[in-house]
Every structure is written in structure tokens, then in C-alpha cells.
C-alpha positions, -999 to 999 in steps of 0.1 A, spaced: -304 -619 434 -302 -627 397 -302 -665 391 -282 -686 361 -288 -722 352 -272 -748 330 -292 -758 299 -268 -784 300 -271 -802 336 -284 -834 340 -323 -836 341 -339 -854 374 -363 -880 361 -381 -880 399 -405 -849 397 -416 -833 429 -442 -816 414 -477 -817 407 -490 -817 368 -500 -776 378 -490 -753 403 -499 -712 415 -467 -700 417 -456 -656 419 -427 -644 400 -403 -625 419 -374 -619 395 -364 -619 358 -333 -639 346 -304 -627 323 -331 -640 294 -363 -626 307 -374 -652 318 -398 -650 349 -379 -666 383 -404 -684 413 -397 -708 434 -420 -737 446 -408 -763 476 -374 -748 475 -369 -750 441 -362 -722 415 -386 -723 387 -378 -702 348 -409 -692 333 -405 -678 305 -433 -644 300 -439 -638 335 -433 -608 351 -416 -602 385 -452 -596 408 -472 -618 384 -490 -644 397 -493 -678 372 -510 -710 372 -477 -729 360 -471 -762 342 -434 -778 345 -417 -785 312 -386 -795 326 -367 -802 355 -333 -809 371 -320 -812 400 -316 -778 411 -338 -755 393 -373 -765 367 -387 -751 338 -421 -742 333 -448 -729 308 -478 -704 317 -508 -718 319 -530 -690 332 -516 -658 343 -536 -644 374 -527 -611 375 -504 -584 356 -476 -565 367 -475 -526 359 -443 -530 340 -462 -556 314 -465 -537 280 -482 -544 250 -458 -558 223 -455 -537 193 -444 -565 169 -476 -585 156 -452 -619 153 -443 -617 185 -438 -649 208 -434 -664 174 -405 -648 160 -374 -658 182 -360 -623 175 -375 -604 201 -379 -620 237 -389 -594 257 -412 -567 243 -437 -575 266 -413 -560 291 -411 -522 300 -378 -505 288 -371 -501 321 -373 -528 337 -351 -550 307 -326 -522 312 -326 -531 350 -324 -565 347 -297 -564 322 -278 -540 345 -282 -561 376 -273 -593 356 -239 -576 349 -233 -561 383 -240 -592 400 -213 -614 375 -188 -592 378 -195 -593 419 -197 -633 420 -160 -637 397 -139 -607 414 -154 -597 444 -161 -559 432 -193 -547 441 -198 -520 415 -228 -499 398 -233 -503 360 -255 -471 359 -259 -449 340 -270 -475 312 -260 -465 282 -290 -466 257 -310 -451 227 -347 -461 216 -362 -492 220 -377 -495 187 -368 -487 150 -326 -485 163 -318 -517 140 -299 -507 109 -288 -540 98 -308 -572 97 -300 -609 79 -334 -625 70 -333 -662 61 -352 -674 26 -372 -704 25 -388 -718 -2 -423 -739 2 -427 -764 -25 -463 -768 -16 -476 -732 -13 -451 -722 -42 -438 -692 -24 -407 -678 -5 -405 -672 31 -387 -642 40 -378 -636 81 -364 -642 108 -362 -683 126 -387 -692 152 -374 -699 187 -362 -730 188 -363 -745 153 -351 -738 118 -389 -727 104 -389 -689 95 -410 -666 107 -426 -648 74 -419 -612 87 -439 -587 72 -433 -563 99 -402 -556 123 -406 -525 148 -372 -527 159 -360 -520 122 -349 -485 111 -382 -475 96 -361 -470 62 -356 -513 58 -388 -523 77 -410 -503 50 -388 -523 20 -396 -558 42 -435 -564 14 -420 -554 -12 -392 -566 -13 -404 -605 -6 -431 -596 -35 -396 -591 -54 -380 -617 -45 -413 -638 -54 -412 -634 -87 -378 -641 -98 -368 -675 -115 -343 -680 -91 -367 -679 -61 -358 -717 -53 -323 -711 -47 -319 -683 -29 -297 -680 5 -307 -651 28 -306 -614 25 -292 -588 45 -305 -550 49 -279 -524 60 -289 -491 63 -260 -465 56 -258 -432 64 -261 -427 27 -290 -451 21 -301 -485 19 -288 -521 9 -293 -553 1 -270 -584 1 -289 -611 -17 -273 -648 -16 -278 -667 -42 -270 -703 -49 -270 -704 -88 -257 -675 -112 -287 -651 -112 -303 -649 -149 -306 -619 -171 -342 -615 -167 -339 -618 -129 -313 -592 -131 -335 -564 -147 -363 -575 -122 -337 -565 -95 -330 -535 -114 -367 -519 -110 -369 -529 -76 -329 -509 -69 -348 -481 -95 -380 -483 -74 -371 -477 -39 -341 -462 -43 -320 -490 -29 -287 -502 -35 -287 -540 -48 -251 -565 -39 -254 -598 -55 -230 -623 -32 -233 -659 -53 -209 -669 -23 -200 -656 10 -166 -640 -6 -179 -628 -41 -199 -595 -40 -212 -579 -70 -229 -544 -69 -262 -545 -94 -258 -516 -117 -286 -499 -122 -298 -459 -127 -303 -451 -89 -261 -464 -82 -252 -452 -47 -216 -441 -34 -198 -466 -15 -218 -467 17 -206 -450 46 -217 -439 85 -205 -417 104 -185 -417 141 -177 -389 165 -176 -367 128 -153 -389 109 -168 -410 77 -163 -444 78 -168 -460 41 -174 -497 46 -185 -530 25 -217 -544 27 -205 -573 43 -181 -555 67 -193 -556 107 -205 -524 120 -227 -520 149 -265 -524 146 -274 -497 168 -263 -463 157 -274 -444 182 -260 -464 212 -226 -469 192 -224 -430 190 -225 -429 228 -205 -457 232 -172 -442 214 -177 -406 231 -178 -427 268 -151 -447 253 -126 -417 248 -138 -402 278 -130 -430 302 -92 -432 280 -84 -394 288 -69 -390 257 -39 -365 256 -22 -351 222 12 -371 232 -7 -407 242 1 -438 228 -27 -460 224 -36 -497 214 -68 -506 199 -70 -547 201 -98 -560 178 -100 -533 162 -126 -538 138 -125 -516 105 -120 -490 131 -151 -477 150 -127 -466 178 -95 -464 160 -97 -434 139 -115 -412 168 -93 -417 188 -69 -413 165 -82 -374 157 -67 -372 195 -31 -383 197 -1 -392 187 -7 -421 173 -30 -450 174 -24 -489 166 -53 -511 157 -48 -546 155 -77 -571 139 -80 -608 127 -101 -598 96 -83 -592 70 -110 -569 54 -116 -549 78 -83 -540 82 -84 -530 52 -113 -505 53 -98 -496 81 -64 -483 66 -81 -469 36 -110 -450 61 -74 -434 76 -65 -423 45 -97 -409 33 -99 -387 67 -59 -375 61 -49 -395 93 -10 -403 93 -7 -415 124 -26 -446 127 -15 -481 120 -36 -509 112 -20 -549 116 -38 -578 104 -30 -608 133 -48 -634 148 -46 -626 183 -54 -659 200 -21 -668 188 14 -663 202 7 -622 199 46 -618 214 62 -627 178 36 -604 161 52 -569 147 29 -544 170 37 -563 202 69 -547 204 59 -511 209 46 -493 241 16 -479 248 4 -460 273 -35 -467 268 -53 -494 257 -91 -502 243 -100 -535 235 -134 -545 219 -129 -584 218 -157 -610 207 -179 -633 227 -151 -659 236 -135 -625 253 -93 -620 253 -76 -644 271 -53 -645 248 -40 -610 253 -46 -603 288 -8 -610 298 2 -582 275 -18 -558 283 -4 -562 317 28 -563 304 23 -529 287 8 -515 324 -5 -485 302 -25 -462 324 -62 -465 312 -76 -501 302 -110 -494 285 -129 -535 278 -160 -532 254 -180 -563 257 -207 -583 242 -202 -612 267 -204 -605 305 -192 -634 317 -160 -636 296 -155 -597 309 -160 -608 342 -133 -634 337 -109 -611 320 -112 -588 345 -98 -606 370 -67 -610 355 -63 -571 355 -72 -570 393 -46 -588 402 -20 -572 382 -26 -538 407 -54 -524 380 -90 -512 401 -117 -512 381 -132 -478 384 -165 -481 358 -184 -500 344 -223 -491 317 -246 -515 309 -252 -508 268 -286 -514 260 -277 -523 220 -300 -547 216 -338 -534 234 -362 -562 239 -332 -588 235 -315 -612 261 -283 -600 244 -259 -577 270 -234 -554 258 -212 -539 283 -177 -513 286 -153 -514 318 -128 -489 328 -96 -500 348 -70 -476 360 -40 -483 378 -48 -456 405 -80 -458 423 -108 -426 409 -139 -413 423 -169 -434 401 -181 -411 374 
């Protein structure tokens, strides 16, 4: 069984231990951390493998469960890979490359199965998972900027576990080979501009029509640091955004100027800022909408609610699909990339509101209409908030995307006992080599044979 534990319980000063122990893993936790047990109690250790056996040392205990470090590992489980990423178990990016595919995808999937179980009783499959490659999916990436007084040079990467000291990452497997390969240069770049004490971060996007970056900047960025940005754009064929704060964006003109970027979605062109959310993982997105409208059953006279809408990553396919389509979003930018993607792919029959919908959503304008399908796609803190409605509306198909099992598992609940069976539910492997689990869940009100 997959165990949890409470960073946040109170720690047992009494230790029961001695200094080292032999211990065998037998499990992996939602983290990938290694589970053994020792005198009855459940030990997290974090880079050993279920089958692995470790000569341990305890870094922490409580009262139900300990923590521990490896001190010698005695033997190696078949599943233990060699990490691709030279800064790994440095870089707090990547937990689990050491891990076969597999076996992460397993976990995840048996982490997510066994929540849902504990919070509603419904013993259910999350397979198929739902996935793309392990390596090179990442398409967008923020990389923090430090600047070292004594060395006289930027850091650029990503923060080591547990602390605010970056990583200086010259390499990144997991990046889309087109924004790893700009990772040297680019810090070379940023190196030698005059600015290079009061910088902010950077983020590379990779659009279907090239790549980006965002640089942050604390002070207005100088002439001569403006052509040196220029060369780099002219270089390597990259589009350069200067944001001096987090609502300011200015695109650096230069000869190799892109189109707006854009990606595409089940066919349809989404244009989008550079500081708009989209999903990291192309590949598994791509899957992830056509499972999506599959599980909805779309019909050319449907009705259908899209709750968090987004700029519209589900809205406007499944707006190709019926009669019409309401998306409703708390960012007030993305709905508007989202009405003016509608536009620019001639749809008429989608409606895009902007409302804050952990509020009272009863006195907002879309609540009064009826739908006979719903999608929602809510954040981490999930949608309690709108639950009630969507009961309320009883609309046929429920479809939950979520980044945040536990909050799906709560939510579901609420749906369960309105009449609604849950009839699917994938595991979507978004993030490979990550603790982070993305999931979907299809309820019905009539009971269906699994998919």
C-alpha cells in the first residue's frame, strides 16, 4: 500500500533507533522516496529503490513514521537507471531519474488509485497512463539569476532542494532540445551585459513557431545592453521579451522578429503571450484534450461548460464540436487570448467570462445558463467552490482534469453523492522524473463499462 506522512507532525525527541541500521525497501512513496520499515516503524528514504537493500542513517523521526539518509546501498534493484542529467541529486528539479519510466509511472498511478480509494470508497484503475517521453518534453522552463559578488559572475538554473542556492545548469535533458542547446550561450550573454547585477530570472518557452525568452530585469536595461540582446535574438534565431516588472512586457526588436507565438491543439492555433500559462508538455497535453473530448461525447446540439478555462486549451476544441461552449477563467488575460484565439479560428459560438470562481459564482452572468456537459481543469487548491453547481446543472458528462489528487479525491466525493459514478479515471505522466501528478476523472450519471 502506498504510504503519506505529515512533514508537519510533531517530531518524537525519544529515538528507538540505533545511529545505523540494514534496512530493504519495499515501496516508493508519492515523492519517490524509498518506504522500509524497521521495529514497526515506516522509514522514507529518499534514493532507494523498492528491493534495495541500504545501510540507513535516521535524519528524522516522529512518532509514527522516520526519515532517513543512505549510507551504503547493498544491492541494486533492476528498475535503477542511470540519470541522464549530470546535476542531478543537486538540482531539486528532477527527483527521480534514477527511477525507470515504468516504475514512476506505476507509483504515480497507484498513488492516485489508492487516494481516490481511501476518500470515496471507489476502487478504480487509472490505467492506461496517459504519457509522452521522459526526456526533452519540457517546452517551458523559468531559471532563476544569481549574481556572485565574489566570483563576478551570474548563476543561471534551477534552486537546489531545499534552499534558495541555484544550481548553475548548463545542461537540462528534460528540456525540448531547442531551449536546452540556448542554456551556454545564453548565460555567456547574459554575462556580459552591464545589467548582469540586477537581473530577475528568465523564462524559455518554446512555441510552435520558435523560441523565447522573458528576461526580468530590475533596472531599465541600457542601450548598449539592448544591442547585445539583439546579436544574441540575431544569433540563435530567438525571440527576446524584456518584462522590467511582472505586468510590463516589451518585445526586443531586432532583424530575426517572430509572429506572435502560437501552438497548436487538436488542429486549432492558439496565439498566446509569453507570459500566458500553457502546458509544459506538448505531447501529453495533445493526448490529454483528445481523451478529454472523448470521455465528454460531444454531440453537434451539446451545451457545454468549461470552468477554469484557461486561454482555452479545451475550450475552442471542443468548441469545433457543438453548439456552443462557455469558458469561464479568473485571469483576466487569458481570457482575453482566449476570445481573440476564437476569433482568429472563425468560432461564433463560444463565450469567454472573466470571474473569480471561489466567489459567490450564483450572482455571476454564466451561472444562469444550462449546460448539459461540463469540463473543469481547476488548480491545485481544486473547486470547492463550484462543486454545488455543477450538481446543480446535473449535465450528463462531468470530465475533472487535475494537478492535485488529493483535492480531486475530495471533489469527487461531492459528485458521488449527488447520484454521479465515477466511471474513469488516467494517471498523466506530465511531468517524467517529477513527484508532480497530473490526473483526469470521468463521472457520468449512468453507470458505463470502464474504457
Amino acid at each position: 500500500m502506498v504510504q503519506f506522512y505529515s512533514p508537519n507532525r510533531r517530531s518524537v525527541n525519544r529515538s528507538a533507533f540505533p545511529v545505523t541500521v540494514s534496512v530493504t525497501a519495499d515501496n516508493l512513496d508519492a515523492q519517490g522516496q524509498g518506504i522500509a520499515r524497521h521495529q514497526g516503524k515506516i522509514i522514507f528514504i529518499p534514493g532507494l529503490l523498492p528491493g534495495e537493500q541500504a545501510q540507513i542513517q535516521l535524519t528524522e523521526e516522529k512518532r509514527q513514521f522516520a526519515k532517513a539518509k543512505v549510507v551504503k546501498r547493498l544491492s541494486d534493484s533492476p528498475l535503477r537507471v542511470q540519470p541522464k542529467c549530470p546535476h542531478f541529486n543537486v538540482c531539486g528539479g528532477c527527483q527521480q531519474q534514477h527511477v525507470a519510466s515504468e516504475l514512476q509511472a506505476k507509483t504515480k498511478a497507484s498513488v492516485l488509485e489508492h487516494l481516490i480509494q481511501r476518500e470515496t470508497g471507489v476502487s478504480i484503475s487509472a490505467q492506461p497512463i496517459i504519457d509522452g517521453s521522459e526526456y526533452g518534453y519540457r517546452r517551458r522552463a523559468r531559471l532563476g539569476l544569481q549574481y556572485q559578488a565574489k566570483q563576478r559572475k551570474l548563476l543561471m538554473g534551477f534552486r537546489q532542494s531545499q534552499t534558495n542556492d541555484l544550481v548553475d545548469v548548463k545542461q537540462c535533458p528534460v528540456m525540448r532540445p531547442e531551449l536546452e542547446k540556448l542554456l551556454q550561450p545564453l548565460s555567456q550573454c547574459l554575462n556580459n551585459l552591464k545589467a548582469v547585477k540586477r537581473l530577475g530570472h528568465i523564462e524559455l518557452v518554446l512555441a510552435d513557431n520558435g523560441p523565447l525568452v522573458v528576461l526580468r530585469h530590475l533596472d531599465p536595461i541600457k542601450e548598449s545592453d539592448r544591442e547585445t540582446l539583439k546579436i544574441f535574438s540575431a544569433q540563435y534565431q530567438v525571440a527576446i521579451y524584456l518584462a522590467g516588472d511582472e505586468k510590463s512586457l516589451e518585445l526586443l526588436e531586432s532583424e530575426t522578429v517572430q509572429a506572435e507565438p502560437w501552438y497548436q491543439v487538436d488542429g486549432l492555433k492558439l496565439v498566446f503571450s509569453p507570459q500566458d500559462f500553457i502546458q509544459v508538455n506538448d505531447d501529453v497535453n495533445q493526448k490529454m484534450v483528445a481523451q478529454a473530448l472523448a470521455w465528454l461525447d460531444l454531440q453537434p446540439e451539446d451545451s457545454v461548460l468549461d470552468l477554469f478555462c484557461g486561454m482555452g486549451n479545451f475550450t475552442l476544441p471542443i468548441a469545433a464540436k457543438v453548439q456552443a461552449v462557455v469558458g469561464v477563467e479568473g485571469v483576466a488575460a487569458l481570457v482575453a487570448s482566449g476570445q481573440y484565439n476564437a476569433r482568429l479560428n472563425g468560432f461564433n459560438n463560444v463565450s469567454f467570462f472573466h470571474e473569480n470562481l471561489e466567489s459567490d459564482i450564483h450572482r455571476q452572468p454564466w451561472a444562469a445558463q444550462g449546460f448539459n456537459k461540463v469540463l473543469l481543469d481547476p488548480a491545485r487548491a481544486g473547486a470547492a467552490g463550484v462543486m454545488s453547481h455543477i450538481v446543480k446543472l446535473a449535465p450528463e458528462n462531468v470530465v475533472y482534469v487535475s494537478c492535485n489528487p488529493t483535492t480531486l479525491a475530495r471533489d469527487s466525493k461531492v459528485l458521488l453523492e449527488a447520484g454521479y459514478h465515477l466511471v474513469s479515471v488516467r494517471m498523466l505522466d506530465m511531468f517524467p522524473h517529477t513527484s508532480h501528478l497530473e490526473s483526469m476523472a470521468l463521472f457520468r450519471r449512468e453507470p458505463m463499462t470502464i474504457e
